[in-house]
GUVOSE-557088 format. One record per residue (C-alpha): residue number from 1; residue in one letter; x, y, z. Coordinates in Angstrom, 3 decimals. Layout:
residues N
+-----+------+----------+----------+----------+
: pos : code :       xx :       yy :       zz :
+-----+------+----------+----------+----------+
: NUM :    A :        X :        Y :        Z :
...
+-----+------+----------+----------+----------+
END
This chain:
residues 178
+-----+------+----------+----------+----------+
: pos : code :       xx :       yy :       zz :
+-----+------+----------+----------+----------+
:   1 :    X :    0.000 :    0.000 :    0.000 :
:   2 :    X :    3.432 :    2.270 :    0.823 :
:   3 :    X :    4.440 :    1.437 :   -2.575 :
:   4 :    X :    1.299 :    2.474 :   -4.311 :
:   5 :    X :    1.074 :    5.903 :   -2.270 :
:   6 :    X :    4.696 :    6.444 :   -3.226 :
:   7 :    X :    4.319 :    5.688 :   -6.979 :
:   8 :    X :    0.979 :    8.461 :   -6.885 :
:   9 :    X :    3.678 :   10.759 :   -5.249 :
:  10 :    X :    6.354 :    9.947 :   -7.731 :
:  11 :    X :    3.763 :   10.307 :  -10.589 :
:  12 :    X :    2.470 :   13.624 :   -8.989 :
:  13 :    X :    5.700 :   15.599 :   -8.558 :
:  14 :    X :    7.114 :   13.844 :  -12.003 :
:  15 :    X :    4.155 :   15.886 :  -14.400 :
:  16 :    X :    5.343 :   19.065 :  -11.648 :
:  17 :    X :    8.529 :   18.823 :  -12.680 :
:  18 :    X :    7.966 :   18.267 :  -16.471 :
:  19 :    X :    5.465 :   21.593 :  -16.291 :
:  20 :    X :    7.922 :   23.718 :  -14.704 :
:  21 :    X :   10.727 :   22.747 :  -16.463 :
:  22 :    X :    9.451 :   22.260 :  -20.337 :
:  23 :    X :   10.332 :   24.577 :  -22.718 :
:  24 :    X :    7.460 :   26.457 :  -24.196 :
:  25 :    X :    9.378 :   28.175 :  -26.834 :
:  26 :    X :    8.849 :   26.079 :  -29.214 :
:  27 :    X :    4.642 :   25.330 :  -29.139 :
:  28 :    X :    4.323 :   29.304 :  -29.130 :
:  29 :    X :    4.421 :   30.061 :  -32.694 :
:  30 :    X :    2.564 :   27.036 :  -33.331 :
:  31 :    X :   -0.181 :   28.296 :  -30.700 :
:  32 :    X :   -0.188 :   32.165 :  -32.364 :
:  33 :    X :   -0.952 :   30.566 :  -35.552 :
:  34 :    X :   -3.639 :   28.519 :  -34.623 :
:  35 :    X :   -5.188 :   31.473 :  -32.642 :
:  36 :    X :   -5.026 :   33.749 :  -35.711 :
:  37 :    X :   -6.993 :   31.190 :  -37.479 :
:  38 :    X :   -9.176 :   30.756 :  -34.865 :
:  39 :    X :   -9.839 :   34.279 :  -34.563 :
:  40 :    X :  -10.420 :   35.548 :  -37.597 :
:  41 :    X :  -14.023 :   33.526 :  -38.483 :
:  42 :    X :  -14.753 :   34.187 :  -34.986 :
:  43 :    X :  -14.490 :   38.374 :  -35.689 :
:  44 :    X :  -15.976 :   37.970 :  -39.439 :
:  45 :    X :  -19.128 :   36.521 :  -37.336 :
:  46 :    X :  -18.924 :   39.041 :  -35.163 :
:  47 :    X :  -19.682 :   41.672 :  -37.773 :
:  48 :    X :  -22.062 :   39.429 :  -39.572 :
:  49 :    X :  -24.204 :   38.854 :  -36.892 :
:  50 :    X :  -23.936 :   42.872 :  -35.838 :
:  51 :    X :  -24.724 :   43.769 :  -39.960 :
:  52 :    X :  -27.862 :   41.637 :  -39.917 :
:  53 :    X :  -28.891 :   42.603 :  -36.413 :
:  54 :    X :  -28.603 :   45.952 :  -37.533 :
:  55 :    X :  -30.796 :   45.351 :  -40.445 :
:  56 :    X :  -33.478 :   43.557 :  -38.867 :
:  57 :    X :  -33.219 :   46.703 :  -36.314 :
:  58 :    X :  -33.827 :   49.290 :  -38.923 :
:  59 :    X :  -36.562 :   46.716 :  -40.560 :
:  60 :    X :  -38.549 :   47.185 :  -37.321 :
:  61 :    X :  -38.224 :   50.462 :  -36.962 :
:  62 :    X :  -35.950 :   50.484 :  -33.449 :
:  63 :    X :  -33.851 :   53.271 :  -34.475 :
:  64 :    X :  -36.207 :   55.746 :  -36.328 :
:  65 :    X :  -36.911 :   59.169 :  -34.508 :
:  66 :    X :  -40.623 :   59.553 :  -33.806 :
:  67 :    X :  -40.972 :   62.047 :  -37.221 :
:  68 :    X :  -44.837 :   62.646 :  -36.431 :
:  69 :    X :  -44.148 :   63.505 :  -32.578 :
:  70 :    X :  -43.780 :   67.099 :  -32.344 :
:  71 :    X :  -47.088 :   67.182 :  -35.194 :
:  72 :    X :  -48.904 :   64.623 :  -33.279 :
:  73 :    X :  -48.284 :   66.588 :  -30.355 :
:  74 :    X :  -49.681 :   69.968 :  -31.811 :
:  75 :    X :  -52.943 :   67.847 :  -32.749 :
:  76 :    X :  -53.411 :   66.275 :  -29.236 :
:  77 :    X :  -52.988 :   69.986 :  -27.848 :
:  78 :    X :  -55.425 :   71.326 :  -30.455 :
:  79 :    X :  -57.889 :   68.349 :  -29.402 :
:  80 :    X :  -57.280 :   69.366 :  -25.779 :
:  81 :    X :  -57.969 :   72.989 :  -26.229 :
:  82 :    X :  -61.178 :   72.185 :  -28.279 :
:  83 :    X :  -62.226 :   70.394 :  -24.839 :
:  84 :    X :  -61.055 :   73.480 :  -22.814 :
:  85 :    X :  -62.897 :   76.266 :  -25.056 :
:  86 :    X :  -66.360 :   74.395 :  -24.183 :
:  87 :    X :  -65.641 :   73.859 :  -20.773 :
:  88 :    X :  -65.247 :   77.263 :  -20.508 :
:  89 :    X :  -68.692 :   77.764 :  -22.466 :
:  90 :    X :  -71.288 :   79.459 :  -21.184 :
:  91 :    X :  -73.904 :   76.682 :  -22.394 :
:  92 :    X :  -74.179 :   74.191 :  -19.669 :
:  93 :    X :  -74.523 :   71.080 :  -22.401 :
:  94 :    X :  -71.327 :   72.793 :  -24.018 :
:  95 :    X :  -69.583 :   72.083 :  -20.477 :
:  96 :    X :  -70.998 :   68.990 :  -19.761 :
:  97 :    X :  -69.575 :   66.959 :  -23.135 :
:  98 :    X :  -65.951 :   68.722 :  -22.920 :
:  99 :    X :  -66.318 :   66.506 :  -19.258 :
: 100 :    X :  -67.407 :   63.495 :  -20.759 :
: 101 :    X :  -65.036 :   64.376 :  -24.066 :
: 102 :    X :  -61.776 :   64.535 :  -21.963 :
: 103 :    X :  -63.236 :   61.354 :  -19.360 :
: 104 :    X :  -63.444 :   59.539 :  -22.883 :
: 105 :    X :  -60.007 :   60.537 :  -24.092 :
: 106 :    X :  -58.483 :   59.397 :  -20.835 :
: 107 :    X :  -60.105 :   55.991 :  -21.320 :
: 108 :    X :  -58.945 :   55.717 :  -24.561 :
: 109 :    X :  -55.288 :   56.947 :  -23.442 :
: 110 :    X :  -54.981 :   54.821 :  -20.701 :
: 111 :    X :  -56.396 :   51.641 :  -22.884 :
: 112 :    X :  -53.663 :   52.875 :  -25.490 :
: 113 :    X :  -50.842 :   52.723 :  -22.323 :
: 114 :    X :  -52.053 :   49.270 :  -21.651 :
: 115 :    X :  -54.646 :   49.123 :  -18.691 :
: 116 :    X :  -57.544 :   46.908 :  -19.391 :
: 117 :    X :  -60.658 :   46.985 :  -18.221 :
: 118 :    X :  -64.930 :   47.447 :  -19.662 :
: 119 :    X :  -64.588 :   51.059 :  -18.408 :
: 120 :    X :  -62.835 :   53.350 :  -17.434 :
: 121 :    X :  -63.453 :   53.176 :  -13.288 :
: 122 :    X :  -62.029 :   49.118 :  -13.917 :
: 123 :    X :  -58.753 :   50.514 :  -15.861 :
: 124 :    X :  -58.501 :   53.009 :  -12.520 :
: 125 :    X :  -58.505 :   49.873 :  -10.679 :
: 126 :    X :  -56.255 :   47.952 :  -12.785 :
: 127 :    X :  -53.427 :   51.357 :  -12.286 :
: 128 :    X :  -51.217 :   51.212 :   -9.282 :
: 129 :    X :  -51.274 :   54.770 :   -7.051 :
: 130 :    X :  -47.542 :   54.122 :   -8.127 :
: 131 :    X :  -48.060 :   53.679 :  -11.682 :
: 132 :    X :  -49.896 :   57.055 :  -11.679 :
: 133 :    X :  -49.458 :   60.195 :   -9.646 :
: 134 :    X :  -52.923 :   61.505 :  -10.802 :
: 135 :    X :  -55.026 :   58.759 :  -10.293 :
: 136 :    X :  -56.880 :   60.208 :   -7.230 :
: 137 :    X :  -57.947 :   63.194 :   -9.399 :
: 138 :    X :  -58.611 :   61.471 :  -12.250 :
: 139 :    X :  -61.024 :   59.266 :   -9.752 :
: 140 :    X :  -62.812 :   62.900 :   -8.368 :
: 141 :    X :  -62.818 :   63.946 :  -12.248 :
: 142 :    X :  -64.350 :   60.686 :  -13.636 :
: 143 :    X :  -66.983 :   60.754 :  -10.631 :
: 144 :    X :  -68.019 :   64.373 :  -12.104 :
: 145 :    X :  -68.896 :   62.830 :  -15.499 :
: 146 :    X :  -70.503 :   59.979 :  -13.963 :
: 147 :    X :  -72.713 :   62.631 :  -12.806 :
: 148 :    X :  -73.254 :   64.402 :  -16.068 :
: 149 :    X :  -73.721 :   60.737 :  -17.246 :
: 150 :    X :  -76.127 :   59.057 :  -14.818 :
: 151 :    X :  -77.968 :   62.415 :  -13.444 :
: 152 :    X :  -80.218 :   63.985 :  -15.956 :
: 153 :    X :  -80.767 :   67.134 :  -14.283 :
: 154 :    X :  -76.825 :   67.326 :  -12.646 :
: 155 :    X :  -76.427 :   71.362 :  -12.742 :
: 156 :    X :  -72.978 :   71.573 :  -14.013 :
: 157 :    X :  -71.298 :   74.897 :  -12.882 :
: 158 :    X :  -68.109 :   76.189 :  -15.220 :
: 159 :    X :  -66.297 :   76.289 :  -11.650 :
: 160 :    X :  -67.187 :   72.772 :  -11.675 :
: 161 :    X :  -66.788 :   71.836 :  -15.313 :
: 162 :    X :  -62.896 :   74.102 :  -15.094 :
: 163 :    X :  -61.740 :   71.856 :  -12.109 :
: 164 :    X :  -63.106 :   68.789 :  -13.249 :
: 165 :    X :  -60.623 :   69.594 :  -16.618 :
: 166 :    X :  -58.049 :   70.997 :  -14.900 :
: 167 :    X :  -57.717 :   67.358 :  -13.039 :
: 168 :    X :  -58.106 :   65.441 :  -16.343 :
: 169 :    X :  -55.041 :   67.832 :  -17.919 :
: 170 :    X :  -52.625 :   67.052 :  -15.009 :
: 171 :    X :  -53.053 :   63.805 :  -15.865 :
: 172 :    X :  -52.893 :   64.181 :  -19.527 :
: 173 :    X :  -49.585 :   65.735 :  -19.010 :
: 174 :    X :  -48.097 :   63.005 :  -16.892 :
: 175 :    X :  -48.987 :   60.640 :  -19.263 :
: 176 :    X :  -47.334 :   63.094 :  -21.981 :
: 177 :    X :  -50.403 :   63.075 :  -24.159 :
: 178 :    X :  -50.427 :   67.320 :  -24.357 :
+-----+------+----------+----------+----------+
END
């Protein structure tokens, strides 16, 4: 059993000593070479795989600047000022659809951003407070359309009508739509 546990030793410090003492000069410029040839298809995939990444990229789109934002903007603003004017009407009806006009572009926004839901109140509920800065007065704005809505003879004041958008437009602008 000495003999075996010797012979492992042997063994053992024999491939030490061959390691430390072989001379590596002379695999070197056989390694190089085979690296160069390694490297080389390696690098030409490299920049084949980047090229058609690149091109499928530019196929979908991923790198095109938004062309139609600053227009698309102007519209959504014009929209939203349309809404304002009759809010700020002194015809009662004229007040009460720029509410339920700027309640249904918030639904549609929000649907748009994601949130599902049959209604509007269900995509409130489907928003986390987190998600949302403005969802409590977009809640207090919706529940003045509901109003208008569900209340034939809801008087609609333009203090009312002016607070009710002024709630809808802070949210509009945290969800960047004006």
């Amino acid at each position: 059993m000495i003999d075996l546990i010797n012979s492992i030793f042997d063994l053992a410090f024999n491939v030490i000593d061959f390691l430390i003492n072989y001379d590596y000069s002379q695999p070197v410029p056989l390694l190089k070479a085979l690296a160069v040839y390694i490297s080389i298809p390696l690098v030409l995939g490299i920049i084949y795989s980047v090229y058609k990444s690149n091109k499928i990229f530019r196929a979908m789109h991923v790198f095109d600047e938004p062309k139609s934002a600053p227009l698309e903007r102007n519209k959504n603003r014009e929209d939203w000022d349309k809404i304002l004017a009759g809010g700020k009407s002194e015809n009662e009806n004229d007040r009460k659809q720029a509410v339920i006009g700027a309640d249904s572009l918030i639904e549609k926004i929000l649907g748009m951003a994601g949130y599902s839901g049959e209604n509007l109140g269900e995509k409130f509920k489907n928003i986390e407070p987190a998600d949302l800065d403005s969802l409590d007065a977009l809640w207090e704005a919706h529940k003045i359309r509901n109003r208008i809505a569900h209340e034939a003879d809801y008087p609609l004041p333009k203090e009312d009508a002016e607070k009710a958008l002024s709630l809808f437009e802070k949210a509009l602008k945290e969800l960047e739509y004006i």
